[in-house]
C-alpha positions as CSV (number, residue, x, y, z in Angstrom):
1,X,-51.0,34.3,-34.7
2,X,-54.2,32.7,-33.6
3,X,-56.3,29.9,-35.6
4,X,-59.1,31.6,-37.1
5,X,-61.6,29.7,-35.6
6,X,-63.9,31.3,-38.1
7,X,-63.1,29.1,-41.3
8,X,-65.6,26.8,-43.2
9,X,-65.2,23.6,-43.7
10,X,-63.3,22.7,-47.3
11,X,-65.9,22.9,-49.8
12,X,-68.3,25.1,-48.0
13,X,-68.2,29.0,-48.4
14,X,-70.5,32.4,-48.0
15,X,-72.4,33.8,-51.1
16,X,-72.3,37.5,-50.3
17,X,-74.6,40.4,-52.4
18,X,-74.6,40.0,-56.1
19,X,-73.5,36.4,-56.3
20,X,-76.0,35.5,-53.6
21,X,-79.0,38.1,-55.7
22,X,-77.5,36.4,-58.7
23,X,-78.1,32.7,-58.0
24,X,-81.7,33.1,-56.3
25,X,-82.4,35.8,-59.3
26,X,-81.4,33.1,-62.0
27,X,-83.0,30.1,-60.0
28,X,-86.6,31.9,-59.8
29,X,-86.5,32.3,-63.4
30,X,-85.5,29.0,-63.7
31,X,-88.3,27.8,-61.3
32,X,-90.8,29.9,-63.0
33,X,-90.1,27.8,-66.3
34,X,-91.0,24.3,-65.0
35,X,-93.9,26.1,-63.5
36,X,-95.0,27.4,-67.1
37,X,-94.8,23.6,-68.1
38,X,-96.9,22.2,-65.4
39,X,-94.4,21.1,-62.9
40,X,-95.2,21.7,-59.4
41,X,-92.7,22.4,-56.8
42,X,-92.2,20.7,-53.8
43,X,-89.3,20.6,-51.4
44,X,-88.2,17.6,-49.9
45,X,-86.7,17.2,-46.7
46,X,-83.2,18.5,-46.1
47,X,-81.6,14.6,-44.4
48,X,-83.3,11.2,-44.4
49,X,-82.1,7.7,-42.6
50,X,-79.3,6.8,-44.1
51,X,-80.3,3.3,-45.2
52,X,-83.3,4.7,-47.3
53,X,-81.1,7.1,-49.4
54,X,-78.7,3.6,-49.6
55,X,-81.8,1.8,-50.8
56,X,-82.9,4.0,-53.3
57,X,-79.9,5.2,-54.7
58,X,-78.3,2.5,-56.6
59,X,-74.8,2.0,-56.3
60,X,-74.0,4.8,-53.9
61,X,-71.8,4.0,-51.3
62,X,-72.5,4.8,-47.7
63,X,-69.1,7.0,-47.8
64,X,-70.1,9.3,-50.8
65,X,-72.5,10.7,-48.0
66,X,-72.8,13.2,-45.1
67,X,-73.7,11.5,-42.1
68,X,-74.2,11.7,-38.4
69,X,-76.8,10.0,-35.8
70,X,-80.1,11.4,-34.8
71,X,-80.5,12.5,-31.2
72,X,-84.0,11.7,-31.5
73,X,-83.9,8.4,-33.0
74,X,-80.2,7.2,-32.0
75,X,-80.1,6.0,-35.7
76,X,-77.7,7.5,-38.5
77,X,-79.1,10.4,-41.1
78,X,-77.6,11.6,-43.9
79,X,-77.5,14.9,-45.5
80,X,-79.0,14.7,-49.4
81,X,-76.4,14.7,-52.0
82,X,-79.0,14.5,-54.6
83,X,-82.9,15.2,-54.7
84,X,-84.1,13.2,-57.7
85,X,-84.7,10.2,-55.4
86,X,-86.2,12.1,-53.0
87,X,-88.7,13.2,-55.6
88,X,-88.9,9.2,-56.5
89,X,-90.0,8.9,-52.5
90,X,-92.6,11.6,-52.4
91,X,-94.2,10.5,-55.8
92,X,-94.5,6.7,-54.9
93,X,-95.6,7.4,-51.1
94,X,-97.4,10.8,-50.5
95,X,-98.1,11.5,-54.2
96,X,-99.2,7.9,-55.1
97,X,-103.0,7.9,-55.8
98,X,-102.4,11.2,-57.8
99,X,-103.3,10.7,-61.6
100,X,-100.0,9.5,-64.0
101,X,-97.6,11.7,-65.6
102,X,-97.2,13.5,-62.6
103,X,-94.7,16.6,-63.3
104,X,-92.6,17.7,-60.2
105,X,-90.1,20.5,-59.5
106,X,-87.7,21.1,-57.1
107,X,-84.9,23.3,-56.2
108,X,-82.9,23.2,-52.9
109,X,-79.3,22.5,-51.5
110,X,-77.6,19.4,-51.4
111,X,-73.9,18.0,-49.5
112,X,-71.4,15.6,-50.9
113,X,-68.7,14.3,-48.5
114,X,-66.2,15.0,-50.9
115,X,-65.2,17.3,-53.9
116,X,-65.1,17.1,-57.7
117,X,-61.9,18.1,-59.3
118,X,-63.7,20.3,-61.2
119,X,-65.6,21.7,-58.5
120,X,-64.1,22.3,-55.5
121,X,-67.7,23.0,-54.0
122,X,-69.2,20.3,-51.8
123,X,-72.5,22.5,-51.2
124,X,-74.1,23.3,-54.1
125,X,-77.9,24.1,-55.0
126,X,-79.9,21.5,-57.5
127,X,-82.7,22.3,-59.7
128,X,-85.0,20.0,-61.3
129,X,-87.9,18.4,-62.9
130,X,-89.1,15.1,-63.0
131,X,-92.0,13.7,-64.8
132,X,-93.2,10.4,-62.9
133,X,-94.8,7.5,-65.2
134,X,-93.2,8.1,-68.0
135,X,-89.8,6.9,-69.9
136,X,-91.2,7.0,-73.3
137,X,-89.3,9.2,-76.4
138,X,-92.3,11.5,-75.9
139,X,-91.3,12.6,-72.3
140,X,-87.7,12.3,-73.2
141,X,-88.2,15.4,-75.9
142,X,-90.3,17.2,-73.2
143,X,-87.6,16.8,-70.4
144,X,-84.6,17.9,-72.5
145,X,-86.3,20.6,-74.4
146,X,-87.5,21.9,-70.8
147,X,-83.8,22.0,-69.7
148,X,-82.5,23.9,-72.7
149,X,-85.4,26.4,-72.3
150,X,-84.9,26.9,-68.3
151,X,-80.6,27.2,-69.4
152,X,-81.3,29.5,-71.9
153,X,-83.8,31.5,-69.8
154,X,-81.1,32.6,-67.9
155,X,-78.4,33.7,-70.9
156,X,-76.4,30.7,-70.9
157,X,-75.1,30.3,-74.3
158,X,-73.1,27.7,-76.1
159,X,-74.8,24.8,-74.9
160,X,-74.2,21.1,-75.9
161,X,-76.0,17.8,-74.6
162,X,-74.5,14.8,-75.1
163,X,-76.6,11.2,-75.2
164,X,-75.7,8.5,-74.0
165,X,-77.9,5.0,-73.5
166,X,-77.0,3.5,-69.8
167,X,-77.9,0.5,-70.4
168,X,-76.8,-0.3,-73.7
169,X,-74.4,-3.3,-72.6
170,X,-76.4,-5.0,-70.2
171,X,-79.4,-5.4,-73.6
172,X,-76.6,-6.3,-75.6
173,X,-75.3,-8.7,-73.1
174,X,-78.5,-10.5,-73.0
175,X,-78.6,-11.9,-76.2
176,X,-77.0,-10.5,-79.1
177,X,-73.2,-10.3,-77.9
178,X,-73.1,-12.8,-74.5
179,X,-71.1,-11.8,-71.8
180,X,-70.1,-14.0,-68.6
181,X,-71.8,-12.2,-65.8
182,X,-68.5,-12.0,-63.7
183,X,-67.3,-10.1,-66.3
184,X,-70.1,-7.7,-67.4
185,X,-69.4,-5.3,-64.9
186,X,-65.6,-5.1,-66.0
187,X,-66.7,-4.7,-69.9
188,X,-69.0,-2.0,-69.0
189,X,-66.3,-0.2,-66.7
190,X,-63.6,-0.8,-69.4
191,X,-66.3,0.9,-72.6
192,X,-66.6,4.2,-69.9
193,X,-62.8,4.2,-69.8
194,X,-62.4,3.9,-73.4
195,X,-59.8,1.0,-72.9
196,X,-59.7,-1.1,-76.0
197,X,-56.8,-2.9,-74.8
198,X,-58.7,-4.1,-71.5
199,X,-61.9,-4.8,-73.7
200,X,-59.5,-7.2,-75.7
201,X,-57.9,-9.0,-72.5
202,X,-61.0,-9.5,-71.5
203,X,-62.6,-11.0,-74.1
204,X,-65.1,-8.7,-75.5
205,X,-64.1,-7.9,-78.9
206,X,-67.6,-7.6,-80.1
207,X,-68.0,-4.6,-77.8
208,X,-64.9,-2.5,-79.5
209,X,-67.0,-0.6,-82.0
210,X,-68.9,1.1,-79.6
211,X,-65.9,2.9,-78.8
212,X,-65.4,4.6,-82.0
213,X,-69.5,5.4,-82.2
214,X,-68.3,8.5,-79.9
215,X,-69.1,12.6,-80.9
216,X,-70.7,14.5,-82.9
217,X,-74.0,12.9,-83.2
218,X,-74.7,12.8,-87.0
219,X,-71.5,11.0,-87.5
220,X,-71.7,8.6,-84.1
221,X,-75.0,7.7,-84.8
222,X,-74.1,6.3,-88.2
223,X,-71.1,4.2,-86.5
224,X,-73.9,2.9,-84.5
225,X,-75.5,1.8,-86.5
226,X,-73.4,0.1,-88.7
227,X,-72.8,-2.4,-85.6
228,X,-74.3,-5.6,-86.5
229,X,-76.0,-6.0,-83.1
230,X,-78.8,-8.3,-85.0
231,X,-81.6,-5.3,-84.7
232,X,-80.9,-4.8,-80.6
233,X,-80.0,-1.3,-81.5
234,X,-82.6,0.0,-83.8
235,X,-85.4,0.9,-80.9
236,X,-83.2,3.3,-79.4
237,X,-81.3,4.7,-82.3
238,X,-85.1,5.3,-83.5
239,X,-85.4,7.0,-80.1
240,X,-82.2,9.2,-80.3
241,X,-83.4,10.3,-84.0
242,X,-86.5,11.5,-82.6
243,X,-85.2,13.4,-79.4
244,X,-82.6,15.4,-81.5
245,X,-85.2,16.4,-84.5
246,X,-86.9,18.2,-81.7
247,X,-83.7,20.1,-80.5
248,X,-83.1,23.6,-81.9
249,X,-80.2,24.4,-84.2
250,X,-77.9,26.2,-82.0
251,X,-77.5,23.0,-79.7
252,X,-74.9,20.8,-80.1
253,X,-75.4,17.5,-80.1
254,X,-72.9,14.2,-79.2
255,X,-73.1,10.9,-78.6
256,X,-71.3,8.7,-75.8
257,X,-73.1,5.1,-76.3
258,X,-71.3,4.1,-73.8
259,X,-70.9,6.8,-71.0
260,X,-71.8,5.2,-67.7
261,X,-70.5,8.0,-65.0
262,X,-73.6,10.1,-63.4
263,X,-75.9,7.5,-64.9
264,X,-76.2,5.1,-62.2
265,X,-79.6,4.5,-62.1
266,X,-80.9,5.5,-65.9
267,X,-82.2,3.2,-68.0
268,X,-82.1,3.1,-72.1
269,X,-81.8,7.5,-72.1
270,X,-79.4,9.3,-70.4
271,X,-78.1,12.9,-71.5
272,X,-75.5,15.7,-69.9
273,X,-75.6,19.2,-70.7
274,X,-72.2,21.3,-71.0
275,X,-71.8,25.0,-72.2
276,X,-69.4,27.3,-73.4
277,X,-66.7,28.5,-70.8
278,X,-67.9,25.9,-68.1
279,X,-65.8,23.4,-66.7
280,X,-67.6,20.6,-66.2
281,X,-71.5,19.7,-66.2
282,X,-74.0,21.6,-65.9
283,X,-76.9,19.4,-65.7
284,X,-77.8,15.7,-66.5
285,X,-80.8,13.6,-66.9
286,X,-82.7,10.5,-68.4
287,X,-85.0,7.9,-68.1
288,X,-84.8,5.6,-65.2
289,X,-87.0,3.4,-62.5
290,X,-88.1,4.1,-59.3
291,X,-87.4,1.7,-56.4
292,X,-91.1,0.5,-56.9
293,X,-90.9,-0.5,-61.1
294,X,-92.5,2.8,-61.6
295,X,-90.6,4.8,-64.4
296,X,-90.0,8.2,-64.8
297,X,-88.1,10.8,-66.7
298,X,-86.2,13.9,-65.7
299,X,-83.3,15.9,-65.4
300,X,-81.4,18.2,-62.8
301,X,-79.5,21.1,-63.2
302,X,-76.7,22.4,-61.0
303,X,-77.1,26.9,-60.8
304,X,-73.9,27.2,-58.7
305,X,-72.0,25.9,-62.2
306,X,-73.4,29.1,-64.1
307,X,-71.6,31.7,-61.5
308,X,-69.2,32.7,-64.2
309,X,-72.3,33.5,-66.5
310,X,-74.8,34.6,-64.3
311,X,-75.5,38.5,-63.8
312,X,-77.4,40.5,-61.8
313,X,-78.9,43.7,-62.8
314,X,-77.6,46.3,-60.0
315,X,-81.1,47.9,-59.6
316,X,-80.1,52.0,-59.0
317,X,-80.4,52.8,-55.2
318,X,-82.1,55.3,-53.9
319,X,-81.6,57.5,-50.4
320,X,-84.2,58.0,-48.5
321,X,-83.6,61.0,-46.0
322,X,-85.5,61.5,-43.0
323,X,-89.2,62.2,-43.0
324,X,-89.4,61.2,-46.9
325,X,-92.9,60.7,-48.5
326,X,-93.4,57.3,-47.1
327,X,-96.2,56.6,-50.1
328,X,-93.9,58.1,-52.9
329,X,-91.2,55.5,-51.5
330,X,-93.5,52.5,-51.8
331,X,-94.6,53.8,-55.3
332,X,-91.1,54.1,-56.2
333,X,-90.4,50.5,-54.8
334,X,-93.2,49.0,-56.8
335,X,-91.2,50.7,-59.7
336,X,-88.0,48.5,-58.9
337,X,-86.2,50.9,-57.1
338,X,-84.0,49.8,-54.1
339,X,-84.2,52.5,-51.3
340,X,-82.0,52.9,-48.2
341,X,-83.8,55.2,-45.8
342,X,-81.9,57.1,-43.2
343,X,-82.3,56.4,-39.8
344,X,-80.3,59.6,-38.3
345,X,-80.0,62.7,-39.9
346,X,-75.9,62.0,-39.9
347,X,-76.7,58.7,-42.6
348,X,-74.9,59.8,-45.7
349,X,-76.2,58.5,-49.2
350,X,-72.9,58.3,-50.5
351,X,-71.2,56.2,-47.4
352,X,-74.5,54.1,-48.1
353,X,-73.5,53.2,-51.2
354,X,-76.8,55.1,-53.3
355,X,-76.8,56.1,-56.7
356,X,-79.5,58.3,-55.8
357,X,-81.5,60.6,-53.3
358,X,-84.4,62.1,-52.9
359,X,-85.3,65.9,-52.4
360,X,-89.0,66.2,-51.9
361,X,-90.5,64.3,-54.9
362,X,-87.1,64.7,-57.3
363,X,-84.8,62.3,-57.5
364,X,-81.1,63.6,-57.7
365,X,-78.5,61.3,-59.3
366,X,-75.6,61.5,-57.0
């Protein structure tokens, strides 16, 4: 049998009619959210040099990208795996001089070089908002209330966010609970695996109770705080208080002091957003610094997650035979009708696929 020299890559596949009307349905709704809230949109450019998506995104490794060298330029580009530092470009280059916050939105597709285990997808689209000049509790509230909303404006139900604050060890390291700097990284690695045994070996038995300040919020937070940390961890307890008061009821909230994966470059906010029948994330965000000091909040969410939940409303279709009433067709357009117009007179409404067909001005269900 021949190769089928007609296969995507791993990772890569076709979005055919209502998945495809399904995901750009759900993302203009999305969009138009963000919108409501004064974020403008802007899209960034689909590759950059390689060594300015290095620079700005802190710890990514040159192999966690798509890459291959410019014709132009002889120098290597790489395909975006992520926008939000994009955004960080635009806003401390092109959009510099404009007034502070600034509130951005974006939406567009993005490439890892490999997959997730629990998503095989290695193109997906990414949807966003970031609000520049800010990483106070303030903008914190409006960020993660604006990602509920723009979730729920779409049906997705059963959603949860948990918090987490990036970087907790490295304040607590600074002072209030020393640690070797050879050995910080380690600690902090160990607390994301939830290895108490590790944290002992190495030395950092002060650090053990953040492991049991982990899940539902009420009850974390007051593990929290019962960690004598000498007042290092009243600020942004204060902070979490005041971002979940503002969260609606039928949210569910947890806490992960210590979750460090997908929050590479946050600073003292960082949260991820699940929901119900949904492997995986659907979204995270935070506070964090751009590679100029600036600081900014923001979040992304990921629509290509929500294809289990996402529907499309099959919009009834209507037949157009020949020499229709071309105005009465646009009216009925307008309406929200979709209409298949014949081009011979052997077209046949119901090979078409219509629900529908016109007879002079009467439309006939078929």
């Amino acid at each position: 049998m021949p190769k089928n020299i007609d296969l995507l890559p791993e990772g890569f596949r076709d979005r055919l009619f209502d998945e495809a009307a399904a995901v750009s349905s759900n993302a203009r709704v999305m969009t138009d959210i963000l919108t409501h809230y004064g974020y403008r949109r802007i899209m960034p450019a689909m590759a950059e040099y390689e060594s300015s998506f290095v620079r700005r995104y802190q710890g990514l490794e040159r192999n966690h990208l798509l890459r291959f060298t410019d014709p132009i330029s002889g120098r290597t580009l790489a395909i975006r795996s992520d926008m939000t530092m994009q955004i960080g470009r635009i806003a401390t280059t092109r959009l510099a001089d404009l007034p502070r916050p600034l509130r951005l939105s974006y939406h567009g597709t993005v490439a890892k070089l490999n997959t997730d285990p629990l998503n095989p997808d290695r193109e997906m689209t990414q949807l966003g908002a970031e609000l520049i000049g800010s990483d106070s509790v303030q903008a914190a509230c409006e960020i993660v209330a604006l990602a509920i909303e723009a979730l729920k404006s779409v049906g997705v139900k059963g959603i949860t966010i948990d918090f987490t604050l990036p970087d907790l060890v490295e304040q607590l390291a600074l002072k209030t609970f020393p640690l070797d700097g050879d050995i910080l990284s380690q600690v902090r690695e160990q607390l994301d695996m939830k290895d108490a045994s590790s944290l002992k070996a190495l030395g950092a038995d002060d650090y053990l109770p953040l492991l049991s300040a982990t899940g539902e919020f009420d009850q974390a937070r007051e593990k929290l705080c019962a960690i004598d940390a000498g007042g290092a961890l009243s600020t942004r307890i204060k902070g979490l208080d005041e971002i979940a008061q503002n969260i609606a009821d039928d949210i569910h909230i947890t806490l992960d002091p210590t979750e460090r994966h997908g929050f590479e470059y946050q600073s003292w906010f960082g949260f991820t957003l699940f929901a119900d029948d949904i492997s995986g994330a659907i979204g995270r965000g935070g506070t964090y610094a751009l590679d100029n000091g600036e600081v900014a909040t923001g979040f992304s969410l990921y629509p290509d997650m929500l294809n289990k939940l996402l529907s499309f409303e099959c919009h009834k279709s209507l037949f157009l035979p020949l020499a229709h009433d071309s105005a009465l067709a646009h009216q009925l357009r307008a309406e929200g009708w979709i209409t298949i117009a014949a081009l011979t007179d052997k077209d046949d409404a119901n090979i078409l696929g219509c629900s529908h067909i016109l007879e002079g001005k009467d439309i006939i269900a078929l």
